[in-house]
C-alpha positions, 0 to 999 in steps of 0.5 A, spaced: 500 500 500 502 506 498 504 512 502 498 515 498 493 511 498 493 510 506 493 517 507 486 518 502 484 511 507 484 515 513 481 520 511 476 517 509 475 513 515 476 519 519 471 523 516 465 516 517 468 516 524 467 522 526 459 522 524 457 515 527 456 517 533 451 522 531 448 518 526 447 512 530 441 511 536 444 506 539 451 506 544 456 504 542 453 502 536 449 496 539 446 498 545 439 499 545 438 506 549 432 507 552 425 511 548 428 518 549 435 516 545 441 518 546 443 523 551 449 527 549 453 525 553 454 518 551 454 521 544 461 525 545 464 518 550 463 515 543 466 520 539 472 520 543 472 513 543 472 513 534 477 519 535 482 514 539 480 508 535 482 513 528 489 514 532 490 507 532 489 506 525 493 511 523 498 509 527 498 502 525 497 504 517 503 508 518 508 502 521 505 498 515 507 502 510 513 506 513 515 500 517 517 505 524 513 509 528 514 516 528 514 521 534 509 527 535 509 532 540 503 535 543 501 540 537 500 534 532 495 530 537 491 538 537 491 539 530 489 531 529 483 532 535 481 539 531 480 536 525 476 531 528 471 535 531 471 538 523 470 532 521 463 531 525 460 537 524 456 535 518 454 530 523 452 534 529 448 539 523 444 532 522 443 531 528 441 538 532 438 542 526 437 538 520 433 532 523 428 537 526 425 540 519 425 532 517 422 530 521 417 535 521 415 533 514 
């Protein structure tokens, strides 16, 4: 697998993760919550949990197409974490604004 392909991969993988949470009724993704759904908390506990879960991809795609793990410093993790959160806003739209008007039809 090239440099390029897995760069295009996590992308893409990260943009999907970012949005489960906010797409999904379920915890955890197959935990039934109870009639009123999901509360926000449990939403941003999966989102973090996706965010941690891309990070392991990203590294394990890294040592297998560089063959080492490189080290970061703190503003790598901020700009990752930032991004993340870019990443869910689609999502969120969905979930808080979009999902109202939608249903009201």
């Amino acid at each position: 697998m090239s440099t390029h392909i897995a760069a295009w991969l996590l992308v893409l993988v990260a943009i999907f993760a970012a949005n489960l949470p906010w797409i999904s009724d379920r915890f955890l993704f197959f935990l039934a919550t109870s009639g009123k759904g999901k509360r926000p908390w449990m939403r941003l506990l999966e989102w973090l949990l996706l965010y941690f879960l891309t990070g392991l991809l990203a590294l394990g795609l890294e040592k297998k197409v560089t063959g080492e793990l490189h080290s970061q410093d703190w503003e790598f993790y901020a700009v990752t974490f930032s991004l993340f959160v870019v990443f869910a806003l689609p999502g969120f739209i969905y979930r808080h604004d979009l999902k109202k008007h939608l249903d009201r039809r």
